[in-house]
C-alpha positions as CSV (number, residue, x, y, z in Angstrom):
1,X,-7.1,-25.6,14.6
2,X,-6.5,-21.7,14.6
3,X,-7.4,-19.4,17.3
4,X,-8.4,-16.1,16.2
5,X,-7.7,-14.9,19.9
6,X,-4.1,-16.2,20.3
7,X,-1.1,-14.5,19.0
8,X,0.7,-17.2,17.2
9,X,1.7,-16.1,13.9
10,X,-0.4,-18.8,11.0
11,X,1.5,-19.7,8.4
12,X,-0.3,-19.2,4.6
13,X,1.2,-23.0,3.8
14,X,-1.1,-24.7,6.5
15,X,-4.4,-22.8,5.4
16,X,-3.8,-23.7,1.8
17,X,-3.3,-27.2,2.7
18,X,-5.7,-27.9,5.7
19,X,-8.3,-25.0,5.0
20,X,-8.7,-24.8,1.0
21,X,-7.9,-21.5,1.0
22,X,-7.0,-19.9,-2.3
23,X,-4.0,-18.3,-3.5
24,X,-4.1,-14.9,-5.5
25,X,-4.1,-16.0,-9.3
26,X,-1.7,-14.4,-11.6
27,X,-5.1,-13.0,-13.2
28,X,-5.8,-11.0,-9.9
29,X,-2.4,-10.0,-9.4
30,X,-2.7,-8.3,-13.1
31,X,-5.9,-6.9,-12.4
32,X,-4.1,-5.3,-9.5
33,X,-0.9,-4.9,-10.8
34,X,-0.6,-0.7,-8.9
35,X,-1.1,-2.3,-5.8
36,X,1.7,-3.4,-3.7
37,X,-0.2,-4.9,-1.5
38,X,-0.7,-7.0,-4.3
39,X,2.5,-7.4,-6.4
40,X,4.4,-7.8,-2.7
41,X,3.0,-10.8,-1.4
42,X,1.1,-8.9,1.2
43,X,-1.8,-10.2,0.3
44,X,-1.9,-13.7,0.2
45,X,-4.9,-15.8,-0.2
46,X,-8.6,-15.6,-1.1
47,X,-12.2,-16.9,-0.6
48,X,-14.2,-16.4,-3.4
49,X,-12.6,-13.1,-4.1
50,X,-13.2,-14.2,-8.2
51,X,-16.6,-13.9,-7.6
52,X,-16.7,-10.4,-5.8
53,X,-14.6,-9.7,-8.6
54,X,-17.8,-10.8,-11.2
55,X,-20.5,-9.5,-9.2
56,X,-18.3,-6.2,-9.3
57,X,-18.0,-6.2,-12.9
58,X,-21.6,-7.1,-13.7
59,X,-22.5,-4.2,-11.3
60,X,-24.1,-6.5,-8.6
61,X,-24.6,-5.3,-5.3
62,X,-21.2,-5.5,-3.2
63,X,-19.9,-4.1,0.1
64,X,-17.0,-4.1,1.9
65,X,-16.8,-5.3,6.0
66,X,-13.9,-4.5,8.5
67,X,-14.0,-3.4,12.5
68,X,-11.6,-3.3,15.1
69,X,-11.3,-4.1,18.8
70,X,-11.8,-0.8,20.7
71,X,-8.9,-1.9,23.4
72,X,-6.4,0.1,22.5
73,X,-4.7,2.2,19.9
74,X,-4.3,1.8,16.2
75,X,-0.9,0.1,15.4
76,X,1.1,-0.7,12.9
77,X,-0.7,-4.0,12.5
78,X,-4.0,-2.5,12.5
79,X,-2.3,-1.1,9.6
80,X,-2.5,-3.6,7.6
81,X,-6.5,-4.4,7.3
82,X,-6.6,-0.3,6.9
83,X,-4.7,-0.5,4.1
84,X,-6.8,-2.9,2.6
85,X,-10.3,-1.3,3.0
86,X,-9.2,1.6,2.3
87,X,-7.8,0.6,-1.1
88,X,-10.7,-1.8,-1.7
89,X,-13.2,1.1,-1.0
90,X,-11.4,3.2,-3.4
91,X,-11.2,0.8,-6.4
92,X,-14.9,-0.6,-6.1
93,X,-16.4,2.7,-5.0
94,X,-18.7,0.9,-2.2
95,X,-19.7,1.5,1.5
96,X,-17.9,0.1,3.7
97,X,-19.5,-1.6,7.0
98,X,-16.8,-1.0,10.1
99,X,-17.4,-2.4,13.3
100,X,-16.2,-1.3,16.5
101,X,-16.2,-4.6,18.2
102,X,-16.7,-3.6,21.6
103,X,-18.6,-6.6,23.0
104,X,-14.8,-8.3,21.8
105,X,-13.0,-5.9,23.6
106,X,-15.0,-6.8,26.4
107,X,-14.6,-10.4,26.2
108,X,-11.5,-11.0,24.8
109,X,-9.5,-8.4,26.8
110,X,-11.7,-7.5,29.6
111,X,-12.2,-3.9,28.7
112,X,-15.8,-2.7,30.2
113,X,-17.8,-1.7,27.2
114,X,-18.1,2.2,28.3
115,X,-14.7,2.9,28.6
116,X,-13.8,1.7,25.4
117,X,-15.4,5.1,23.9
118,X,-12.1,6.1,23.9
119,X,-9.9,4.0,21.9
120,X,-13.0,3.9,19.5
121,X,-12.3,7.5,19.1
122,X,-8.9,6.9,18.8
123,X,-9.1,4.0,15.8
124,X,-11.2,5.9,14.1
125,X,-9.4,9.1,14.3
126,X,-6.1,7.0,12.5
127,X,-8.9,5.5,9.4
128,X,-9.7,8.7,8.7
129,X,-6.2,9.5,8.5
130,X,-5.4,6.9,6.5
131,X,-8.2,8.0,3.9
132,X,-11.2,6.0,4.6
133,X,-14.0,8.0,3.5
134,X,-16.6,8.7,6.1
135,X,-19.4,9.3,3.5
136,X,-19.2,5.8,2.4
137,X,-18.6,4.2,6.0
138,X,-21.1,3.0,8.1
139,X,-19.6,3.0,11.5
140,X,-21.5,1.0,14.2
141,X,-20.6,-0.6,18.2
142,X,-21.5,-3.9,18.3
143,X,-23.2,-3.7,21.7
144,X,-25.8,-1.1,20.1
145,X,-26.5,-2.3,16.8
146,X,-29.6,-3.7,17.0
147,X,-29.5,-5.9,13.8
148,X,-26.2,-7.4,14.9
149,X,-27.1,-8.4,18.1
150,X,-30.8,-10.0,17.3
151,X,-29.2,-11.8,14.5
152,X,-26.8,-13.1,16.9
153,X,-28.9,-15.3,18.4
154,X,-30.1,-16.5,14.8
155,X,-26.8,-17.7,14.4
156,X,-26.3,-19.2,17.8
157,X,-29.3,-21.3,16.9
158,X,-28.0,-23.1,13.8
159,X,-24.8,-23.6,15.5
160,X,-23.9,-27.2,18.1
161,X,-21.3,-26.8,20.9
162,X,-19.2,-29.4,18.9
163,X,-19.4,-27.3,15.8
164,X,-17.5,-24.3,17.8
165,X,-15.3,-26.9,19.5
166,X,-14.0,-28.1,16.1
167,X,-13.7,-24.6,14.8
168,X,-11.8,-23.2,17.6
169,X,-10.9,-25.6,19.9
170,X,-12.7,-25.5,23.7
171,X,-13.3,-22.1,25.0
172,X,-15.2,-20.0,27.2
173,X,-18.9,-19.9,26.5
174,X,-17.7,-15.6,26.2
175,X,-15.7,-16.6,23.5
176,X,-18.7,-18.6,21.3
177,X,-20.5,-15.8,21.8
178,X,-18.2,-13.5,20.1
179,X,-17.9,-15.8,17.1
180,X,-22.1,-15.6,16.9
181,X,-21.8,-11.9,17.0
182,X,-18.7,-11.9,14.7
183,X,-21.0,-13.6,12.0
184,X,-23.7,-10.8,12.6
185,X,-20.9,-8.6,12.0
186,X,-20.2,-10.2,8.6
187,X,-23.9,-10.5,7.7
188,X,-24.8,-7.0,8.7
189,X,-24.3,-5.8,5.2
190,X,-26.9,-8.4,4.0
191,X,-29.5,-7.1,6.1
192,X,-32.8,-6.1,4.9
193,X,-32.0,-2.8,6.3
194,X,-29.5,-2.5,4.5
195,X,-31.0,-3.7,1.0
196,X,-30.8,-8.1,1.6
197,X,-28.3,-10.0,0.0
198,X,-25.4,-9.2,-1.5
199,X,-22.1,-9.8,-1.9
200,X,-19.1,-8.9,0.8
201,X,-15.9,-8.4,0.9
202,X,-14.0,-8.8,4.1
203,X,-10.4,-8.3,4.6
204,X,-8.8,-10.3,7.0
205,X,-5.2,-11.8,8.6
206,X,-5.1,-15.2,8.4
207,X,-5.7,-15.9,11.8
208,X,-9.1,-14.6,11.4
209,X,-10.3,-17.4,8.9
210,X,-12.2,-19.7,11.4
211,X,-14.7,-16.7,11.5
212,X,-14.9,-16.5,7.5
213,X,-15.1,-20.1,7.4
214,X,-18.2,-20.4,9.8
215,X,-19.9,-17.3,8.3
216,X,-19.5,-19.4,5.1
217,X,-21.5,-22.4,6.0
218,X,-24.3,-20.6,7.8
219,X,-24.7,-17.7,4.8
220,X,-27.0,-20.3,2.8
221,X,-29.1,-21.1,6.0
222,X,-30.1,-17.5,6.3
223,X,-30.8,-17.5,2.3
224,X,-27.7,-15.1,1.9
225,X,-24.6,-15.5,-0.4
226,X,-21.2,-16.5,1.1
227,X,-18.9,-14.1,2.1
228,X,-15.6,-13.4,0.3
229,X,-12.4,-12.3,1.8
230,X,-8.8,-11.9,1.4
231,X,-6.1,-13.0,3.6
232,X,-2.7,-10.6,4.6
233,X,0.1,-11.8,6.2
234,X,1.3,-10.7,9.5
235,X,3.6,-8.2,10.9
236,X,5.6,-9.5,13.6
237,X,6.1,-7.5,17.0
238,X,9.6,-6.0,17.7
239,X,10.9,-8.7,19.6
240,X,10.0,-11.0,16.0
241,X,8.3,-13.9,18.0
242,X,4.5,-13.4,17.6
243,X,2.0,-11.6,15.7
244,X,1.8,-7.7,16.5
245,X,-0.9,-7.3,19.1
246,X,-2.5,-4.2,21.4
247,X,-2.2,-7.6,24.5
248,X,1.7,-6.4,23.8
249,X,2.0,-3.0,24.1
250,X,6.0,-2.8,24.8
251,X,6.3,-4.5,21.3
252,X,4.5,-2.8,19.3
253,X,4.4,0.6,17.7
254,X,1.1,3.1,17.8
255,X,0.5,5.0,15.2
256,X,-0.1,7.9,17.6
257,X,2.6,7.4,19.7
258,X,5.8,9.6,20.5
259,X,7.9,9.8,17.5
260,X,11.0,10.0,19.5
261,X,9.8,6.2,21.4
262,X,9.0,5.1,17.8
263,X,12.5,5.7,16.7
264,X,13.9,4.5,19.7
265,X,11.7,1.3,19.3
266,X,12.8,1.2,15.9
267,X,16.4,1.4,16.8
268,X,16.2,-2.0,19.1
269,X,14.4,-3.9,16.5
270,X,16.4,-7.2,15.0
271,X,17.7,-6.9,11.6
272,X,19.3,-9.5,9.8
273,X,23.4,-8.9,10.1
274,X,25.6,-11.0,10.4
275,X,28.1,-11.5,13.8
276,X,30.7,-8.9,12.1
277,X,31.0,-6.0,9.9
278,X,33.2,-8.3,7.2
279,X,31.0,-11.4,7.8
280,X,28.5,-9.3,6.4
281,X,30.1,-7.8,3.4
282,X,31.0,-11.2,2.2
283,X,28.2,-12.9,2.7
284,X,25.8,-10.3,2.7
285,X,22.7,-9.5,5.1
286,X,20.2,-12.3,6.3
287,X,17.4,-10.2,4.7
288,X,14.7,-12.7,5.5
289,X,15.3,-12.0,9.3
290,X,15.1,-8.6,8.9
291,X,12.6,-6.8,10.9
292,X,13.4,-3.1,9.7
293,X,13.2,-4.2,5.9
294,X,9.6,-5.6,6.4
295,X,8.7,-2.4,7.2
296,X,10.4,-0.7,4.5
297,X,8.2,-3.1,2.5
298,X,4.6,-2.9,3.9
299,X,4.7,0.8,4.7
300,X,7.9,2.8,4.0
301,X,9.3,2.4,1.0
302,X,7.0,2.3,-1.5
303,X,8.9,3.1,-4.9
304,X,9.9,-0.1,-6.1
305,X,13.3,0.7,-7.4
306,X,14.5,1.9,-3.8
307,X,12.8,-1.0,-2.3
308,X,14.9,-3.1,-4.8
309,X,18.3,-1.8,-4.5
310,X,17.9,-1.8,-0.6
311,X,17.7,-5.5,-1.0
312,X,20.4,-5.9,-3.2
313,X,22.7,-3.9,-1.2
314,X,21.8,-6.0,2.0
315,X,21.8,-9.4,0.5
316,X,25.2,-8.7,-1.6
317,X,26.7,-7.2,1.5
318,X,27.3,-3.5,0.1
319,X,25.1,-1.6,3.1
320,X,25.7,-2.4,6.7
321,X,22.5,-2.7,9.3
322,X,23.3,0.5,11.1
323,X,23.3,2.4,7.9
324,X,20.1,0.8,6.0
325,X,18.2,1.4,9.6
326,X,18.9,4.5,9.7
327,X,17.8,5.5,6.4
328,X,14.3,3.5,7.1
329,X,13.8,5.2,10.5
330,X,14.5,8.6,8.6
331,X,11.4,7.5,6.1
332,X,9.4,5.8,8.9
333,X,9.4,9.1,11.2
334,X,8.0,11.1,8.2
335,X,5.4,9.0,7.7
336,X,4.1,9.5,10.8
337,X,4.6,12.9,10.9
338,X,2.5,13.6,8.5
339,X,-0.1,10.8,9.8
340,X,-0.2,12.4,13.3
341,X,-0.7,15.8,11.5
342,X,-3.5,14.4,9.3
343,X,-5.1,12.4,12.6
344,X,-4.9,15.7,14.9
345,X,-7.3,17.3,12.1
346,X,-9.7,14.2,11.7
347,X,-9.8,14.1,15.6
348,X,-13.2,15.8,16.0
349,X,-14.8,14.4,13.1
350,X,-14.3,10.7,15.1
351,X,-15.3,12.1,17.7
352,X,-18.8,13.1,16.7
353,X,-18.8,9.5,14.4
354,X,-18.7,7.4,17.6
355,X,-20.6,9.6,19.7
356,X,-23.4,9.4,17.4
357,X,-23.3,5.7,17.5
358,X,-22.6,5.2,21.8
């Protein structure tokens, strides 16, 4: 059982085994081959993602579907699903349907619906940034989105209490309801407002698959076709324990936050050294423990050659942590440099995008 609430990290293994989900053919991975999102392992597994591929290529109808929890500011793990969508909207050309899941907020982390205007200003102020194109978005709140919330209830109706209790364990009745409105989410795109059925694409960690999975089984009682997705992996918080989350805020990094906390953040994060300094040149780095490589590999070092010689340096013992963080930090504070630029100038723009939707 998975619980798309919790922050336990889920392990790819168990979903491929238990769950059926599918790994990323070597086909796909071709067919993708400039992406490192891709060619890194970042992306890890599939539902029906072939056939979003086919419908693409035979010019069928396709969207894209993502959202966020208005309870706090975009982080580095937020990140991730950005990334995605972003790219995805880029390569296929399509609109992308993005939630603002304040009814979740609300729920989930007890957030009162009218004061998460702000962090919904916020999130959407960092996509922008990132490059998702606001011409092609449709931006929406779950708790005024008509659509969503009458179809709902549809979906409450085809669902039995031992269905959700199967799917994610025993929970509050609040909880349920988020998973009916989460499926109106997913369905949105298949309205007949916007055009029936068609066939979506939604981007997801893999915690998230108990939603994807239930959307699934219900699409063909509402006459529509079964949503795809693909599955990331996780970024741990600083501390390396659990899945970064906003319910953590000292482990975690904003991607509007104070550069000089990020890098001070960034300088208390684990690596993966070794007790001494020649422990570590002879045996080299535990790379795999590394939290400060991870990063250089999801979001700061993005030419392969430098991403490669990092490791080798590490694992073979020629760099030392203090030196190999220091260089990442150097890259990682750039970034965001130029993101909080770049989100300072899209800053008005979100404002007027969830205003217009409040």
């Amino acid at each position: 059982m998975i619980d798309p609430w919790s922050n336990e990290i889920v392990q790819e293994k168990y979903l491929y085994e238990e769950f059926g989900m599918q790994k990323i053919s070597p086909q796909i991975k071709q067919r993708f081959s400039s992406s490192h999102l891709f060619y890194r392992d970042i992306i890890v597994g599939h539902r029906d993602f072939d056939k979003f591929l086919e419908a693409y290529d035979k010019k069928q109808k396709i969207a894209i579907m993502s959202g966020i929890k208005p309870s706090n500011h975009f982080h580095l793990g937020s990140k991730q699903t950005a990334d995605e969508i972003i790219f995805f909207q880029k390569y296929f050309k399509t609109k992308v349907y993005y939630c603002i899941a304040d009814i979740e907020s609300y729920i989930d982390n007890k957030l009162p619906i009218e004061q998460a205007t702000e962090y919904a200003i916020s999130n959407v102020a960092d996509l922008l940034a990132l490059g998702l194109d606001e011409k092609e978005t449709y931006f929406y709140r779950q708790s005024t989105e008509p659509t969503v919330l009458q179809n709902a209830f549809l979906v409450a109706e085809k669902l039995t209490h031992s269905t959700l209790k199967a799917t994610y364990g025993e929970k509050d009745i609040g909880y349920y309801m988020c998973s009916f409105i989460q499926i109106a989410d997913i369905f949105l795109a298949q309205s007949k407002k916007f055009g029936g059925p068609k066939h979506v694409l939604v981007p997801v960690g893999l915690d998230q698959d108990p939603h994807i999975r239930l959307a699934r089984d219900l699409a063909p009682k509402f006459k529509l076709i079964e949503p795809a997705a693909t599955y990331h992996r996780f970024i741990k918080n600083l501390k390396g324990e659990q899945k970064m989350s906003k319910k953590d805020p000292q482990n975690i990094i904003y991607l509007s936050e104070n550069p000089k906390d990020i890098e001070k953040k960034l300088k208390n994060a684990i690596t993966g050294g070794r007790n001494t300094a020649q422990e570590q040149r002879l045996l080299g780095g535990e790379i795999e423990k590394c939290y400060i490589f991870e990063l250089a590999k999801l979001y700061f070092e993005l030419n392969d050659e430098e991403l490669k010689e990092r490791y080798e340096k590490c694992t073979k013992g020629k760099i030392l942590c203090g030196e190999c963080k220091g260089q990442v930090i150097k890259k990682a504070l750039e970034w965001f440099e130029k993101h909080q630029h770049l989100r300072e100038k899209k800053y008005s723009l979100a404002q007027k995008i969830v205003e217009k939707i409040s």
